[in-house]
DRENPA-3360 file (N, C-alpha, C; in nm, 2 decimals, always signed):
BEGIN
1 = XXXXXXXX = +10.78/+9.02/+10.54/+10.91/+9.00/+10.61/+11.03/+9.02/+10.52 ~ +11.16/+9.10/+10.54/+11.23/+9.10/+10.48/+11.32/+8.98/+10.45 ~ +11.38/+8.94/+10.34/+11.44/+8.88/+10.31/+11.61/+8.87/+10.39 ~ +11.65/+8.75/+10.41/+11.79/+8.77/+10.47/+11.91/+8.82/+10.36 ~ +11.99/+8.87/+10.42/+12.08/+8.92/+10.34/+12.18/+8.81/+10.23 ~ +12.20/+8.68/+10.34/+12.26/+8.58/+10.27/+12.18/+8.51/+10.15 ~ +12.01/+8.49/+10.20/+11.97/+8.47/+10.08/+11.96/+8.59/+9.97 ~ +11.98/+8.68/+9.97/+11.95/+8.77/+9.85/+12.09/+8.75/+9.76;
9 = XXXXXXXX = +12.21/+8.77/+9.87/+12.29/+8.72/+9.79/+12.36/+8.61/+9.70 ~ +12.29/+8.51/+9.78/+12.30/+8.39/+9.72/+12.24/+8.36/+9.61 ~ +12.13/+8.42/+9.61/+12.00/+8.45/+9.47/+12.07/+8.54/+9.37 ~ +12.14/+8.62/+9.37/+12.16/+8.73/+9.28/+12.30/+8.68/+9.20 ~ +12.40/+8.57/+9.30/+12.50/+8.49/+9.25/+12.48/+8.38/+9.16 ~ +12.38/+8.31/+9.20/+12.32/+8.20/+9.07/+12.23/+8.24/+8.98 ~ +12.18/+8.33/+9.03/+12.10/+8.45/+8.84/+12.24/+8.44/+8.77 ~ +12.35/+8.49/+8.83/+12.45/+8.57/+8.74/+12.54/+8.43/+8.66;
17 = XXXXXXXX = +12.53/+8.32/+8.78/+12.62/+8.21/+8.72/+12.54/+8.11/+8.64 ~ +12.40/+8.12/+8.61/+12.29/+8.01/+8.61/+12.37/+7.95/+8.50 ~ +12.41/+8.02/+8.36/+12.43/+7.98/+8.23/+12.55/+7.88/+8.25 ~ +12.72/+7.93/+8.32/+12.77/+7.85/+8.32/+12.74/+7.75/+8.42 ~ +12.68/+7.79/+8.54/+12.70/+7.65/+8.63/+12.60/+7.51/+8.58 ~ +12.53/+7.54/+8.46/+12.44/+7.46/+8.39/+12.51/+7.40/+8.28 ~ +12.60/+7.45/+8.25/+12.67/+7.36/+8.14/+12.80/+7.28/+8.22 ~ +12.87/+7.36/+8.36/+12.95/+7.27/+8.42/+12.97/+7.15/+8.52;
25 = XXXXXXXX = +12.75/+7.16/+8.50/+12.72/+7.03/+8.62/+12.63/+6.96/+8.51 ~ +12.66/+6.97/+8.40/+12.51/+6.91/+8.32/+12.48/+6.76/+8.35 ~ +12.65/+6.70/+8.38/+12.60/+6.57/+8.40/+12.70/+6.50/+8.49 ~ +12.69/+6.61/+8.60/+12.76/+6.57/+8.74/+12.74/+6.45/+8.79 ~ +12.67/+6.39/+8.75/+12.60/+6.22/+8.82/+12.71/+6.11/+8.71 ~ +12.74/+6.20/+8.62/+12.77/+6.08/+8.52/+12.90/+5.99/+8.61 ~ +13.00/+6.09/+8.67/+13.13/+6.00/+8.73/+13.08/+5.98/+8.88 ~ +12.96/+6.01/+8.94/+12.96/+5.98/+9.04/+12.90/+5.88/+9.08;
33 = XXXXXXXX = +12.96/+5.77/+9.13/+12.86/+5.63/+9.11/+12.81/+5.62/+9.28 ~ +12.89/+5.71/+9.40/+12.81/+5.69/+9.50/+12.69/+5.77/+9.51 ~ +12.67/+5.91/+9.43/+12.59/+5.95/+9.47/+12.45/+5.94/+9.41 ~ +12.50/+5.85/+9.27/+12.39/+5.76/+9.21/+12.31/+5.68/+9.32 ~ +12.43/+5.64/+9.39/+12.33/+5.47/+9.48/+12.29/+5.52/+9.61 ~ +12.33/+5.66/+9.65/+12.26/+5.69/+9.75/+12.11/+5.78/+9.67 ~ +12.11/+5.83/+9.58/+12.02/+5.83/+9.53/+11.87/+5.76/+9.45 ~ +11.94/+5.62/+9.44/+11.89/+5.52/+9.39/+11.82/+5.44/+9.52;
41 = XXXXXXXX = +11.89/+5.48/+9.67/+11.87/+5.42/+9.78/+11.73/+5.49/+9.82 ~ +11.75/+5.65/+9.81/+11.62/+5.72/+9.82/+11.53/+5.71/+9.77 ~ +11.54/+5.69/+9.63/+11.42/+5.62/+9.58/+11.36/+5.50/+9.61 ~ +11.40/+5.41/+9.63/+11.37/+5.26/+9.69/+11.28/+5.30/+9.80 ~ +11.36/+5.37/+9.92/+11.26/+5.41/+10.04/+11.16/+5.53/+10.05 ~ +11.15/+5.60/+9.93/+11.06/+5.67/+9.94/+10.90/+5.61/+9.82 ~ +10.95/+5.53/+9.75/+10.86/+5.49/+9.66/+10.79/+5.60/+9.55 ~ +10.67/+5.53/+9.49/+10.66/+5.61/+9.38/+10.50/+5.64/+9.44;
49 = XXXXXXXX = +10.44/+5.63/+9.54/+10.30/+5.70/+9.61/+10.30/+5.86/+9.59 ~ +10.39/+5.95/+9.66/+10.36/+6.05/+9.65/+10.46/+6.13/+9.56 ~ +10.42/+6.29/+9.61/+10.54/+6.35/+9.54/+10.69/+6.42/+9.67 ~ +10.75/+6.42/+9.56/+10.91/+6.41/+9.63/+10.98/+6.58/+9.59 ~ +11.04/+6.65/+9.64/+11.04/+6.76/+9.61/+11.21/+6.78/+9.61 ~ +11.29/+6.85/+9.50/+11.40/+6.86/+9.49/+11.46/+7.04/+9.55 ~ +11.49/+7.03/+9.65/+11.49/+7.20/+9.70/+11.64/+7.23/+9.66 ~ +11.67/+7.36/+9.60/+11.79/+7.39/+9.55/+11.82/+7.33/+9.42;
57 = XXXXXXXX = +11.71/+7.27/+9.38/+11.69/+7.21/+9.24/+11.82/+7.23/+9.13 ~ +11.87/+7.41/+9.17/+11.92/+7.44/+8.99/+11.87/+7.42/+8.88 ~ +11.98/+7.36/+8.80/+11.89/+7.40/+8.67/+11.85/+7.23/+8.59 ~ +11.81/+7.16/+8.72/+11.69/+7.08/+8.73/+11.75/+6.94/+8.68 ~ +11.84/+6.94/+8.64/+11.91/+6.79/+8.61/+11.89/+6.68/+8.73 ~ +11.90/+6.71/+8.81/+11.91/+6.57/+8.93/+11.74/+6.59/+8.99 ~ +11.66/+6.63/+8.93/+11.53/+6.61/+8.94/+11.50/+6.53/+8.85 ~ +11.54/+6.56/+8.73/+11.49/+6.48/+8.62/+11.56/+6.33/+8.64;
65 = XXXXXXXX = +11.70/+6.34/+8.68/+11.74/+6.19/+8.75/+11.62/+6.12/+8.84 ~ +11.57/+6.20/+8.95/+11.50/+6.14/+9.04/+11.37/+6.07/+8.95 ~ +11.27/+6.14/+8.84/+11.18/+6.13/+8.76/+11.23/+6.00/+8.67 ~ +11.32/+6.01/+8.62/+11.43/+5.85/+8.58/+11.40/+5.76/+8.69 ~ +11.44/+5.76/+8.80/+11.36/+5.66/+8.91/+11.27/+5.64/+8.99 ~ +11.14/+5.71/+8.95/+11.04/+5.62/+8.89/+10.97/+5.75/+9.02 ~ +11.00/+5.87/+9.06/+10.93/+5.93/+9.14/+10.83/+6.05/+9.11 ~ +10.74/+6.07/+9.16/+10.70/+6.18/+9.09/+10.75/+6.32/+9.19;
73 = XXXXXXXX = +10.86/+6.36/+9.10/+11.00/+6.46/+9.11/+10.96/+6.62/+9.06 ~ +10.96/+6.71/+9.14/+10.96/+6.82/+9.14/+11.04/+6.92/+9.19 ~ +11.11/+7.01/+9.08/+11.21/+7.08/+9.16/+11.16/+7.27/+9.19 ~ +11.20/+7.30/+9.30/+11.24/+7.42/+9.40/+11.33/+7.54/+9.40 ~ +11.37/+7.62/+9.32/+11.50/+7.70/+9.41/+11.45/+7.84/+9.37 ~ +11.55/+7.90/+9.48/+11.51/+8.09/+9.49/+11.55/+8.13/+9.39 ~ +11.65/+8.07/+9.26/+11.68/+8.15/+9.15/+11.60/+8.15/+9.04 ~ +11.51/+8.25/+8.98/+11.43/+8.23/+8.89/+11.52/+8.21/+8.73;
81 = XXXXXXXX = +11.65/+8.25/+8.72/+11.72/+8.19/+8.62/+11.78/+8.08/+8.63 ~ +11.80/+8.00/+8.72/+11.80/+7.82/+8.74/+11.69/+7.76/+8.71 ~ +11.57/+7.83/+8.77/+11.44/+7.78/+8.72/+11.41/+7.79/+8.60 ~ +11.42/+7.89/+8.50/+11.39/+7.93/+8.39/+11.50/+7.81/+8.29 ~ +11.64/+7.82/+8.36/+11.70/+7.70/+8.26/+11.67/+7.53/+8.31 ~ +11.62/+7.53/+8.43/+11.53/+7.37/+8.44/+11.44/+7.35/+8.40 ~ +11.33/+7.48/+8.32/+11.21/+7.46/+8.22/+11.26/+7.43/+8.10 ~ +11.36/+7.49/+8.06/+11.37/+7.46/+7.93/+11.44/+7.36/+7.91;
89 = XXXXXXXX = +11.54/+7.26/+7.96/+11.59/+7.15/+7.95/+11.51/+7.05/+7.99 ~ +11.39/+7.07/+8.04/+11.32/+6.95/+8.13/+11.15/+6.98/+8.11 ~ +11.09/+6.97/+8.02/+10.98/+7.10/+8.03/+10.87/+7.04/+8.08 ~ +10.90/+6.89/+8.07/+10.77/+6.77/+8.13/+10.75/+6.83/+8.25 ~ +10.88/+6.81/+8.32/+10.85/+6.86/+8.49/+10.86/+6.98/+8.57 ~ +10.82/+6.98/+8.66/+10.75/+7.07/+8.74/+10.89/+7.17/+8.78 ~ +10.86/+7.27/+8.80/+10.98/+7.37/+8.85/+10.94/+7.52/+8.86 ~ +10.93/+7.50/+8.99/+10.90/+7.62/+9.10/+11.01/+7.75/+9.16;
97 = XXXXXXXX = +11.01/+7.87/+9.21/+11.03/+7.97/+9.26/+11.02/+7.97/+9.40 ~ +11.12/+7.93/+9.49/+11.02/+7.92/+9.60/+11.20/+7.90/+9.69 ~ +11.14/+7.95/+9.82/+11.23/+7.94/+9.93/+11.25/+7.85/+10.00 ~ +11.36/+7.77/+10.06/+11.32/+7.63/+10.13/+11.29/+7.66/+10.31 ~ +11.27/+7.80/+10.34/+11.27/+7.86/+10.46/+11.10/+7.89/+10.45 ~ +11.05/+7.87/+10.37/+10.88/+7.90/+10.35/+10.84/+7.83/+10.23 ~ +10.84/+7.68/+10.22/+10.82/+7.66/+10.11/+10.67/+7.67/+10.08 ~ +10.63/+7.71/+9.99/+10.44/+7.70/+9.96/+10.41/+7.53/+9.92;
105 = XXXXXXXX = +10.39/+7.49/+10.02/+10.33/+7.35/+10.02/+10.26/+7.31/+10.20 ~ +10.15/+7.24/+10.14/+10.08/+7.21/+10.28/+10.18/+7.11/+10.35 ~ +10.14/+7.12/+10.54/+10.19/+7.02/+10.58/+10.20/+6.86/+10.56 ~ +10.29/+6.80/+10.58/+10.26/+6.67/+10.54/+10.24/+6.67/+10.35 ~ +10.27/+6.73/+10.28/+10.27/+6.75/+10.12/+10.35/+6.63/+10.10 ~ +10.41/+6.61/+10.13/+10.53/+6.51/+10.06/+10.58/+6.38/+10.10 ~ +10.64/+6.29/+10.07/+10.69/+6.17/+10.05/+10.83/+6.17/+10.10 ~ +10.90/+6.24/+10.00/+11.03/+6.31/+10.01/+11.09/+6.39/+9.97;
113 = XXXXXXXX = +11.19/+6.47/+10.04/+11.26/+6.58/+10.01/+11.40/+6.57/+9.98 ~ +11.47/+6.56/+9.88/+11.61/+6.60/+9.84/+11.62/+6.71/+9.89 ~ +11.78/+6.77/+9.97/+11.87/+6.85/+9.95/+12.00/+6.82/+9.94 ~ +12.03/+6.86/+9.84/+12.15/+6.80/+9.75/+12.24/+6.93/+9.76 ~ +12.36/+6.95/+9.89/+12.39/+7.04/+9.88/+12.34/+7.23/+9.84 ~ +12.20/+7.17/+9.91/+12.12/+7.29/+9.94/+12.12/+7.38/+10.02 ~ +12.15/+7.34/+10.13/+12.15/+7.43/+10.24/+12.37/+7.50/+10.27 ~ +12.42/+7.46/+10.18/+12.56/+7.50/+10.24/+12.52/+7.66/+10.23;
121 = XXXXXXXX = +12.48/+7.73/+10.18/+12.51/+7.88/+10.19/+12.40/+7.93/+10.31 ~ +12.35/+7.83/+10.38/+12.22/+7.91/+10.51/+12.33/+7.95/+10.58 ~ +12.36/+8.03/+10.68/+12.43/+8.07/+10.78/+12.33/+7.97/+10.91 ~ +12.49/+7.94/+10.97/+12.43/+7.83/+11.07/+12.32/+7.86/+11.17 ~ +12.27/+7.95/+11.22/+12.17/+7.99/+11.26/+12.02/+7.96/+11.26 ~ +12.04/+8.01/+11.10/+11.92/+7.96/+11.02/+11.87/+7.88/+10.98 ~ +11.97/+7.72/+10.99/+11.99/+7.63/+10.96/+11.82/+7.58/+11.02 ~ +11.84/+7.53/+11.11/+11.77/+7.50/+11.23/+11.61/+7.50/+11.21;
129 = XXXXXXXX = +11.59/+7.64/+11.17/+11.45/+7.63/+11.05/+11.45/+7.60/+10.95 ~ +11.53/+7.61/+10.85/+11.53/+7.54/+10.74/+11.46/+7.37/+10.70 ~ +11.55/+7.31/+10.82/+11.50/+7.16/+10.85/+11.42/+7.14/+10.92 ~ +11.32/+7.23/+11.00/+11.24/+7.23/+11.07/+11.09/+7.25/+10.92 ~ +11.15/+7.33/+10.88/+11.04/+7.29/+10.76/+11.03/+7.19/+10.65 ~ +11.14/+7.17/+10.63/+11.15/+6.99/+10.54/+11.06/+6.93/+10.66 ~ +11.07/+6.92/+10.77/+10.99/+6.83/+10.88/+10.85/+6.83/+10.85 ~ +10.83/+6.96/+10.81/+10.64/+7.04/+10.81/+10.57/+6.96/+10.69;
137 = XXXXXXXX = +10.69/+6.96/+10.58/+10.63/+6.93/+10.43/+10.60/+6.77/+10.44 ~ +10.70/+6.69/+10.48/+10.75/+6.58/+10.52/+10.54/+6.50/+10.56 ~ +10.54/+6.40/+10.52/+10.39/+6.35/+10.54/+10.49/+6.23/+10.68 ~ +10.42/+6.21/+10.77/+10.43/+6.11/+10.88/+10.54/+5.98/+10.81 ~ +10.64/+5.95/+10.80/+10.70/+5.82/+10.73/+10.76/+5.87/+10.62 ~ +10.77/+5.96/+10.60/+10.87/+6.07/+10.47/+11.02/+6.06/+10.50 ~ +11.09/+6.08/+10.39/+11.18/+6.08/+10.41/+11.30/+6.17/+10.36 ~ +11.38/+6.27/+10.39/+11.52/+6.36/+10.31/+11.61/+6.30/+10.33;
145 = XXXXXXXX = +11.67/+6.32/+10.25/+11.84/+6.29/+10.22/+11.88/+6.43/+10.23 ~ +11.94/+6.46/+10.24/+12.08/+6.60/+10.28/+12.17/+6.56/+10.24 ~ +12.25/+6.65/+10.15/+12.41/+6.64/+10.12/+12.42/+6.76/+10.11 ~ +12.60/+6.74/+10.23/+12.67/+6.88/+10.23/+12.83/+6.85/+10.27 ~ +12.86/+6.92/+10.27/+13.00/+6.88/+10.29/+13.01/+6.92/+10.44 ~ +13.15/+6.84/+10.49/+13.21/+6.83/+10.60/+13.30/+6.87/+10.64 ~ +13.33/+6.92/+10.78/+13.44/+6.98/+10.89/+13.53/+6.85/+10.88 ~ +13.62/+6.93/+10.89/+13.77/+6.79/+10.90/+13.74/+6.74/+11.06;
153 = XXXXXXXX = +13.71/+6.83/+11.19/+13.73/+6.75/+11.29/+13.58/+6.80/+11.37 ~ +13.57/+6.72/+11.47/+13.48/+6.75/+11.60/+13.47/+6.85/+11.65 ~ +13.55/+6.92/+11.69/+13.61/+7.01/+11.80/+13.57/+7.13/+11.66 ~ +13.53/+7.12/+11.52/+13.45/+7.28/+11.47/+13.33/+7.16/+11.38 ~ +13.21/+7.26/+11.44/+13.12/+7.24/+11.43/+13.06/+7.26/+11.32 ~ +13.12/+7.37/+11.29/+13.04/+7.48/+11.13/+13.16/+7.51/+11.09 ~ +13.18/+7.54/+10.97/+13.35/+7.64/+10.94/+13.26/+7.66/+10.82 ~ +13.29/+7.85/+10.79/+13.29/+7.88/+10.64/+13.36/+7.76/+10.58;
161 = XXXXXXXX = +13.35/+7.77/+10.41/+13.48/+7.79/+10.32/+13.44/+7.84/+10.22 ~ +13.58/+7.85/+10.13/+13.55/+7.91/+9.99/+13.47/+7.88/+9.91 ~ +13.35/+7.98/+9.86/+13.24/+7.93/+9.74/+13.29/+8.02/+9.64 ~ +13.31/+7.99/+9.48/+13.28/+8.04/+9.37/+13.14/+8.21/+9.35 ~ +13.06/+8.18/+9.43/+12.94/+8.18/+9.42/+12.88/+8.32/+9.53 ~ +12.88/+8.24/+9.66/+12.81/+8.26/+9.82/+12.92/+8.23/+9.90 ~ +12.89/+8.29/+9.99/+12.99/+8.23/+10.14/+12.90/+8.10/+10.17 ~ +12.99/+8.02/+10.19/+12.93/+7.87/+10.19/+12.97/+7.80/+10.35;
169 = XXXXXXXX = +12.94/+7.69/+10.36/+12.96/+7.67/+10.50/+12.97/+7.50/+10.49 ~ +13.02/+7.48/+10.60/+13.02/+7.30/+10.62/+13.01/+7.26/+10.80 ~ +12.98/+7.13/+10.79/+12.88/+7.10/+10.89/+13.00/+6.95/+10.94 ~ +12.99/+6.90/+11.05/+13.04/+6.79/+11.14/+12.88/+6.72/+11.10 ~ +12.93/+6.56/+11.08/+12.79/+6.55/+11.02/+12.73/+6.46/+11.16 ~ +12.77/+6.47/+11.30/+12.72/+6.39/+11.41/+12.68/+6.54/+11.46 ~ +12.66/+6.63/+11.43/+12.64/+6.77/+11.46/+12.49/+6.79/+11.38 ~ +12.50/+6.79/+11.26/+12.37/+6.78/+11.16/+12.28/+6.72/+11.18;
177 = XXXXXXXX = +12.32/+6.58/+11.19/+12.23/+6.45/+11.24/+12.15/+6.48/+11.38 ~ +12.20/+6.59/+11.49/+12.15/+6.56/+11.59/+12.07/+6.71/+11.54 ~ +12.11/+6.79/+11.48/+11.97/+6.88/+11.42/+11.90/+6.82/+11.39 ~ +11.89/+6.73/+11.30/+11.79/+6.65/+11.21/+11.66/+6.58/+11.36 ~ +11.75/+6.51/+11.48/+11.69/+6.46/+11.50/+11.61/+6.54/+11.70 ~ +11.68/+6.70/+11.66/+11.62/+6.79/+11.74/+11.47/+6.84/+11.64 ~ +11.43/+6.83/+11.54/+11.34/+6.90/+11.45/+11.24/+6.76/+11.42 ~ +11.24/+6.62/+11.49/+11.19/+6.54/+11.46/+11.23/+6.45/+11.35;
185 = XXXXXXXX = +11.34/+6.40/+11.29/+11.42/+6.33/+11.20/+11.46/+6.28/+11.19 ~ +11.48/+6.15/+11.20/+11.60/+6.05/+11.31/+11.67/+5.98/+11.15 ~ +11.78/+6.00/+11.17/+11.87/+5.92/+11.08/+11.86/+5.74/+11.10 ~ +11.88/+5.77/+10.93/+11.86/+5.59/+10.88/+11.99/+5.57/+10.87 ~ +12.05/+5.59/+10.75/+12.20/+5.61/+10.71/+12.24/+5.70/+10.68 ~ +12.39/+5.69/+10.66/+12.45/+5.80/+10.62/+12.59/+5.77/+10.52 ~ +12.65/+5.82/+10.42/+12.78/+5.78/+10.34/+12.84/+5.95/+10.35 ~ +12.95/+5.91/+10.40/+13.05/+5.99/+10.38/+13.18/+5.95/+10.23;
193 = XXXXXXXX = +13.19/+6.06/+10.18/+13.28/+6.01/+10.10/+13.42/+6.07/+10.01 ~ +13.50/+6.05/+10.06/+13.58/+6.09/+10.05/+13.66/+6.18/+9.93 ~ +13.77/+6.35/+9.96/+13.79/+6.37/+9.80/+13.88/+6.32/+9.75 ~ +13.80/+6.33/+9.58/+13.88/+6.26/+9.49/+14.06/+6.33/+9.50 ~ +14.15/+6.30/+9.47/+14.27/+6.37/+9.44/+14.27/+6.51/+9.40 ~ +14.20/+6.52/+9.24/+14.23/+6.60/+9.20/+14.07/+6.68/+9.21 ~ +14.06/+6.68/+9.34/+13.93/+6.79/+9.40/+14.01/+6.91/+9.45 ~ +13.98/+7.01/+9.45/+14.05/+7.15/+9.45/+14.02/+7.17/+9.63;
201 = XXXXXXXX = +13.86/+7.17/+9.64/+13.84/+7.19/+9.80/+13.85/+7.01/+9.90 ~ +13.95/+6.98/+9.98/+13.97/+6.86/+9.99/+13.89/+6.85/+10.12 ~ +13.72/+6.85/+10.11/+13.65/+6.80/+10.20/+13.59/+6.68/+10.19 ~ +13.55/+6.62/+10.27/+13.45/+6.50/+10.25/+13.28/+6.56/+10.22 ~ +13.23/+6.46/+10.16/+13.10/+6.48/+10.15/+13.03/+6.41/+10.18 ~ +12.91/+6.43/+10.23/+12.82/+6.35/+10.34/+12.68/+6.31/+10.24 ~ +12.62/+6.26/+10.27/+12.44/+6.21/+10.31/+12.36/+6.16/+10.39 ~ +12.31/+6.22/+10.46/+12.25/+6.18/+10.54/+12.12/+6.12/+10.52;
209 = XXXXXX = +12.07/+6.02/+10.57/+11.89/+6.02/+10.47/+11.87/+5.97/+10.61 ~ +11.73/+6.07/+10.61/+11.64/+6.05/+10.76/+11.53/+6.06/+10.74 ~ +11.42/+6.01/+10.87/+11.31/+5.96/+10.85/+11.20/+6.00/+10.93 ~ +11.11/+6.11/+10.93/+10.98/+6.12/+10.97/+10.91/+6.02/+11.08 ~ +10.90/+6.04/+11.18/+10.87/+5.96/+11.28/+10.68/+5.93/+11.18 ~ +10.58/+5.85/+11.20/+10.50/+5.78/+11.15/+10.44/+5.82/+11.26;
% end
């Protein structure tokens, strides 16, 4: 099956940026204390039973955060130069090649799934499968978190915006939520949170963390 055009491009943009976007996220968690505790929250509810899978990984820092709390953490993404710089900064753990539209993992494989601002470059269409297969990997009682950024109002559902990178996209997150829970998903919580001042793109950013019907 041929590949989509948005993924190729999106792939061929983080080959090209792997080196700097790896030195300018090295330690993106350091000033962010919400997305520490919503991450700190996912770990709590996913526990340390199975494994937990980081899709869109990069170059593997917020996997090895998750492996810091106490999960057994493995990261995912279509760029084989994101992955090649999350082996070498991280070499303990695990870090894969792989598509989040076909991931190579059996059904029910997992515990939980991160996407951490993964999916903004899917074209909304596509969306739809995407989380339909976080659902597949997902073991009965599993759980993902999603972060993506957000539409200023109700009335637009999807809106591009500017990416460095990909054409990128943002989501109404009472819109997302009811994808989540068209694909089997049902939201637990969610933090919206608002941009800092001196944020360049002045959207909100979301989490959603949902849960695998049992």
């Amino acid at each position: 099956m041929a590949e989509p055009d948005a993924l190729i491009s999106t792939r061929e943009g983080y080959d090209a940026a792997a080196a700097t976007y790896a030195r300018m996220f090295r330690d993106q968690l350091r000033d962010r204390p919400f997305d520490r505790a919503m991450l700190g929250a996912f770990a709590e509810v996913v526990g340390g039973s199975g494994q937990v899978a980081d899709l869109g990984c990069g170059p593997g820092d917020v996997t090895a955060h998750l492996d810091g709390l106490g999960l057994a953490a493995f990261g995912v993404d279509a760029s084989p130069a994101m992955i090649e710089l999350a082996r070498q900064a991280h070499p303990r753990l695990r870090f894969e090649v792989g598509l989040m539209a076909a991931l190579d993992l059996a059904d029910g494989a997992l515990v939980g799934v991160l996407s951490r601002w993964s999916v903004i470059h899917t074209p909304p269409p596509e969306l739809p499968g995407i989380l339909a297969e976080f659902h597949r990997v997902l073991a009965p009682g599993g759980h993902l978190l999603i972060g993506f950024s957000a539409t200023g109002d109700s009335s637009c559902l999807t809106q591009v915006f500017d990416h460095a990178v990909a054409p990128a996209y943002r989501w109404w997150p009472d819109h997302l939520a009811a994808l989540l829970r068209e694909c089997g998903l049902a939201e637990v919580a969610r933090m919206v949170r608002e941009p800092e001042p001196a944020d360049r793109r002045q959207f909100q950013d979301v989490y959603l963390l949902a849960r695998k019907a049992v």
